[in-house]
Residue, then its C-alpha position, 0 to 999 in steps of 0.5 A: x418888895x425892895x425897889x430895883x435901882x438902874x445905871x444906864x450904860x450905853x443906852x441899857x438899863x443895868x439893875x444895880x446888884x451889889x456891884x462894887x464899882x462901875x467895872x463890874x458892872x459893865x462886865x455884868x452888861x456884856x460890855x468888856x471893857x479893857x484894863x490891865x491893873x484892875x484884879x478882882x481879888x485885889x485893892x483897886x489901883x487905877x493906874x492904868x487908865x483903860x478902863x475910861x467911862x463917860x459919866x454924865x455930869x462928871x465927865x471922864x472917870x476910871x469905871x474901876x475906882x468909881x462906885x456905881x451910883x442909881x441914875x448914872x448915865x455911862x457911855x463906854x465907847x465914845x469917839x474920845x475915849x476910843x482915843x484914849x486908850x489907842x493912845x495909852x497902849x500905844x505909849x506902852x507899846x513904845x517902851x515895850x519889848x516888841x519881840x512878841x514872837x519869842x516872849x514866853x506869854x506869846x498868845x496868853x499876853x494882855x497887851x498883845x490881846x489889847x493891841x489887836x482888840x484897838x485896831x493898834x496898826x502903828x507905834x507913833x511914839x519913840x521909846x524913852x527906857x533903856x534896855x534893863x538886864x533880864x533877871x534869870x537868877x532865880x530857880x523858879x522864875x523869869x523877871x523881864x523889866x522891858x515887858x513890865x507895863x507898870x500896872x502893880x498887879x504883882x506888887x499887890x499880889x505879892x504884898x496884899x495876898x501873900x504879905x511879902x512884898x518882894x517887889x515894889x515900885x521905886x522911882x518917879x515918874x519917867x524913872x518909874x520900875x518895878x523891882x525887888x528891894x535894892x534893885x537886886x535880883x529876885x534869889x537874893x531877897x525874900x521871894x519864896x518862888x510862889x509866882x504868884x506875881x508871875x500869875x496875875x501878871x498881864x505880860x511876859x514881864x514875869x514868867x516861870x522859868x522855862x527847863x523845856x529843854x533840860x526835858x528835851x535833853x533827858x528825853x533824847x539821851x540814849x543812856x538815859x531812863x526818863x520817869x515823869x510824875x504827874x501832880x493832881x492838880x495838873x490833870x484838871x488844868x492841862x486840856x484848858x490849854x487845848x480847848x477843853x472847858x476848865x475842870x476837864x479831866x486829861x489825865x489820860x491824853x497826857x500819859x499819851x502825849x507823854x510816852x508819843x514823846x518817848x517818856x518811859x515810864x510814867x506815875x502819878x504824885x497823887x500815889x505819893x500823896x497817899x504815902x504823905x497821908x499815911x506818914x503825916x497823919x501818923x505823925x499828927x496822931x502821935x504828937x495830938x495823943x503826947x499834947x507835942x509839937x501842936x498845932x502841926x503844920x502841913x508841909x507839902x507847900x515849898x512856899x510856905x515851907x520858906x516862908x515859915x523859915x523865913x519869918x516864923x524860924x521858931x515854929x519850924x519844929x511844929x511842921x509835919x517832917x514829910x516831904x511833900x508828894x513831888x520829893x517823896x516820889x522822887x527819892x522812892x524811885x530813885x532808891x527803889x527802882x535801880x534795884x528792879x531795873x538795869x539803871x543806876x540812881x544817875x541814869x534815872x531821870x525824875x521830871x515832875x509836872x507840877x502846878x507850881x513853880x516853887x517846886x522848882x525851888x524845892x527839887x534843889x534844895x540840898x536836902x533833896x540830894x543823895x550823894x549829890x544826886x537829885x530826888x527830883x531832877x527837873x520840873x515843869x509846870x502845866x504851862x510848859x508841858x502844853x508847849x511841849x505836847x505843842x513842839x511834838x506835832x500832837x493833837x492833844x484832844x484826839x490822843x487816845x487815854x492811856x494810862x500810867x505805869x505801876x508801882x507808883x501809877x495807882x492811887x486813891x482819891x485822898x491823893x488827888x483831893x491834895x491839889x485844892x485847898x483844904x484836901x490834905x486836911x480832908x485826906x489825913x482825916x480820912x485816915x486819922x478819923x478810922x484810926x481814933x475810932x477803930x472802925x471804918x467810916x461811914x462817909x469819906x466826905x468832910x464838907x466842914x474844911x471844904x470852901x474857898x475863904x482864905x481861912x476856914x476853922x472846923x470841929x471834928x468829934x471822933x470816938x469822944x476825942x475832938x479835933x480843931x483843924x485850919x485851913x488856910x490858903x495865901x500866906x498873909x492870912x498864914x501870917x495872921x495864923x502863924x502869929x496867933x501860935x507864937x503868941x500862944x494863942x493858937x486854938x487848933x491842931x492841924x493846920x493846912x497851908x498853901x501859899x495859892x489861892x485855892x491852893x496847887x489848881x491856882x498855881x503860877x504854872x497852871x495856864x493864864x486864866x484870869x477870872x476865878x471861876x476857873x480855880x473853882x471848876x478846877x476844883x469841883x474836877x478833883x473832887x469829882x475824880x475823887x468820886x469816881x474812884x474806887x478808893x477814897x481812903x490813902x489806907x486802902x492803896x495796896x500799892x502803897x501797902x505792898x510798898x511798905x510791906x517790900x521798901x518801907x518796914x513800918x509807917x514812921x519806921x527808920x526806913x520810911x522816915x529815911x526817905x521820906x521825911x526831913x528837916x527845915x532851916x532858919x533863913x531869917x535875916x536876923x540870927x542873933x549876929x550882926x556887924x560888931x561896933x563895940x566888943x565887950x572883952x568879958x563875958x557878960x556883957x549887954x548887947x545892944x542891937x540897933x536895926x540900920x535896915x531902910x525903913x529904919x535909917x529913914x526914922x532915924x536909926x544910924x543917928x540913934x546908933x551914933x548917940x548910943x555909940x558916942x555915949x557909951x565910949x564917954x563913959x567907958x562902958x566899951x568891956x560891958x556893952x556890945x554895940x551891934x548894927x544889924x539888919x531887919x527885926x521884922x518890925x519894919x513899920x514900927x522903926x526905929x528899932x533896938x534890941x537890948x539885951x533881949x527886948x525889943x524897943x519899937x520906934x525907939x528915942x535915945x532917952x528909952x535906950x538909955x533907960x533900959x540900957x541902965x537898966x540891964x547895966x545895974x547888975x553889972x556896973x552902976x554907970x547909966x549913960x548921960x541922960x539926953x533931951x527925949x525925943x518921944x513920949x518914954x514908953x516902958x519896954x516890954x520884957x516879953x518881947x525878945x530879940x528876934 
């Protein structure tokens, strides 16, 4: 029998079970200890000093980078470590905007939960920032330096779970902030509205942008007829914000709390997602039978779609065309309903209440639009619901359930299981198993996509056919996949992203909760709605039978693909254009790009373009090479970086330009550039490696 091993912690013996560091272990005790940088599902930081432990014979240490070790003696609560941290929370406070009341996170806020917690009654320390300006330029979020507490939590979160690293640290020191690259604002880099950050955030420093009072608005105006949808992963999330144990289902108290609010009509987007099963799955059948377009990527992420058409331009063909269930909602009802009821598509008003606050970004998108009209006029998040239902004077836990209005009001099973990782997979399943096998199925439950690892690989046999499926949730493990399919190596068919970790119950407009066994009661929830409904199959809504049979035509059909399908566009940052410095007059000329992006001036790219520049004019190349600057390959670790004629050279030196300058030249003219002294071990280029 294995020896059990102890740490003592304020005079308690602590049985040593895995802990990765002392944090933990102390939590495990019962001993809260507080922090503002430590996350569990990211890298250790340990920069914000709160989480101080006195270990004997080694003094003062953070418990969060120190692994716990048998025979430790740790105290928590020392006179002098009390101290420490008052002293801590009071410097942040000095530099912090202390307009409590007003801030978006009041009453959700670390800092303000800290400050009571340490007895903190007075700020003894002047500020020493200046006011920064509040970014409200993106559509989904709300950057707000004067709150930022320097803990990294977004930085990391952006870069280790999502893999873009939109937001970083610059400066020194006192001159330290968090900000997006180039200090520019947060719609004019490569954000994709995820929140992510906003979610992991430990103040009001990022936040989700608030359209309370566009709802407000619509709600109040006479003239106007407001319709909400309301997402799965929503009812499950709500009632946690009044009190009621996460995974809770509220649908009920939601719809009332809605029409209390003069809503009038109101639908769930989980009957959307069944039409999204019906039309994907019918899109995935058809390209797995002609071996097209395979693997198929889901599509009913708005993150993830950005993502892909920001870093993977060349795989947008491989996404499922169907809009996700928020969009699908929005453009049946806006071409359905104005022919049943006395509205025009301009008098309707579509609010979803989203768990996400990149479906701000999706619902504005232009191709969401119809003659200038929105499919989807506003979104709130969960979050901001809660305030409303807050603003109305209502009880929400005494609400009497009501429940949601027909046609788009009925659903099934597979459309609420859309709001966890892995549920579309499961939910189009449901639909492509019966339709390979031509029978009914015999259990609706496939366990095999279900979990909660960031990637997860199943085999489904069905009528002597075999399915190779993927899920995966947080885009750098999307990444990983996404590579592996450009470079040939994909191994699957169906491939389910989210950009959440769990996917839409881990949304960044859920309310706050900090510790992950939340995201996982919200999950067991929706699972447990899927079954207690009667229907577990999206082919079995007759709702949205009849739908078809009246609106649609057939699944697939012109009409169905009219509305409820659409089309994707390149945002990669580099399109084969860039800033000519020489132009080649003929034809057929060499173009040679050379990245002048940061990482790539700082290992020595413009002094690289020069050289080229130079060498090129002294031997009168100027009508046959086309010198370019341009801006990110994406290969940003590995600069400088140089494109010519099509292949990439990665931390490129005068001597290998030259090289494959000559090279690509030999057909054209028999003149290589001077030769200069290296400057690195020559590498051969790859020619499988294109200009991206």
């Amino acid at each position: 029998m294995a020896t059990v091993e102890y740490v003592t912690i304020d005079g308690r013996d602590v049985p040593l079970e895995g802990e990765k560091n002392l944090l933990e272990l102390t939590r495990k005790a019962g001993i809260d200890i507080p922090t503002f940088c430590y996350h569990s599902e990211l890298s250790v930081y340990g920069a914000c000093r709160l989480c101080l432990v006195d270990i004997e014979g080694q003094g003062i240490t953070s418990s969060c980078s120190t692994v716990p070790a048998p025979g430790m003696v740790v105290r928590t609560r020392t006179e002098e470590i009390r101290e420490i941290r008052k002293i801590a929370v009071e410097l942040l406070l000095a530099n912090h905007d202390q307009r409590c009341p007003v801030c978006p996170k009041n009453g959700a806020c670390q800092l303000q939960d800290l400050s009571r917690k340490l007895g903190i009654e007075e700020v003894r320390f002047k500020p020493t920032q200046q006011v920064a300006p509040v970014d409200r330029t993106s559509p989904s979020l709300v950057r707000d330096p004067n709150k930022c507490v320097l803990c990294g939590d977004c930085v990391r979160a952006c870069a280790e779970i999502q893999g873009i690293g939109a937001i970083d640290f610059v400066g020194r020191g006192a001159d330290s902030a968090v900000k997006p690259a180039f200090g520019k604002d947060l719609n004019k880099v490569e954000c994709v509205y995820c929140g992510l950050c906003a979610s992991v955030c430990p103040t009001g420093a990022l936040t989700p942008k608030s359209a309370v009072n566009d709802a407000w608005e619509a709600i109040q105006d006479p003239d106007k007829t407001v319709l909400v949808q309301i997402a799965p992963a929503v009812r499950v999330a709500l009632g946690e914000h009044f009190g009621l144990p996460a995974g809770t289902p509220a649908t009920g108290q939601a719809v009332a709390a809605l029409r209390a609010m003069g809503v009038d009509q109101i639908y769930d987007t989980s009957f959307a997602a069944d039409l999204t099963v019906l039309e994907e799955a019918n899109e995935f059948l058809k390209r797995f039978q002609k071996g097209e377009k395979i693997p198929q990527f889901t599509s009913c992420c708005p993150g993830w779609v950005k993502f892909a058409e920001q870093y993977f331009p060349e795989l947008l063909p491989n996404l499922s065309t169907c809009r996700s269930p928020q969009q699908m909602l929005g453009a049946l009802a806006k071409e359905i309903l104005p022919k049943t009821q006395k509205a025009t598509a301009h008098d309707l008003v579509v609010i979803s209440i989203m768990p996400c606050t990149a479906k701000k970004f999706e619902a504005e998108r232009p191709e969401f639009m119809t003659d200038g009209v929105r499919d989807v006029d506003i979104v709130l998040t969960t979050q901001e619901l809660a305030r409303m239902i807050e603003e109305s004077g209502l009880r929400f836990r005494e609400l009497e359930p009501a429940s949601m209005d027909q046609p788009f009001g009925f659903k099934t099973g597979a459309g609420v299981i859309f709001g966890v990782s892995g549920g579309v997979t499961e939910a189009v399943l449901r639909y492509a198993a019966e339709a390979m096998a031509g029978v009914p199925l015999g259990s609706v439950e496939f366990k095999a996509v279900r979990g909660e690892a960031g990637l997860r690989e199943a085999t489904i046999s069905i009528a002597d056919q075999t399915l190779r499926l993927a899920v995966v949730h947080g885009l750098e493990q999307a990444k990983r996949v996404a590579e592996q399919v450009r470079n040939g190596d994909s191994r699957w068919d169906l491939i389910e992203v989210m950009a959440c970790p769990g996917g839409c119950v881990g949304g960044a407009g859920q309310p706050v909760a900090h510790d992950p066994v939340v995201r996982k009661l919200r999950t067991k929830g929706l699972y447990d709605a899927d079954r207690v409904l009667d229907f577990h199959k999206a082919q079995d809504n007759h709702m949205v039978n009849a739908c078809y049979d009246e609106h649609l035509g057939e699944i697939g059909g012109d009409k169905a693909h009219h509305l409820l399908h659409t089309c994707y566009m390149s945002r990669k940052r580099i399109a084969g254009r860039g800033m000519d410095l020489l132009d080649a007059e003929q034809d057929t000329k060499v173009e040679v790009n050379v990245c002048l992006g940061t990482s790539c001036i700082l290992r020595g790219s413009q002094h690289l373009l020069s050289e080229l520049g130079e060498a090129i004019e002294e031997r009168g190349l100027q009508d046959d090479v086309e010198l370019k600057a341009t801006f990110c390959m994406e290969r940003c670790s590995r600069g400088p970086n140089v494109c010519i004629g099509g292949t990439v050279i990665e931390k490129c030196t005068f001597t290998e330009a030259n090289d494959l300058l000559s090279a690509k030249l030999a057909g054209l003219k028999d003149a290589p550039l001077p030769a200069s002294a290296p400057s690195g071990s020559p590498r051969s280029a790859d020619p499988a490696r294109a200009c991206l």
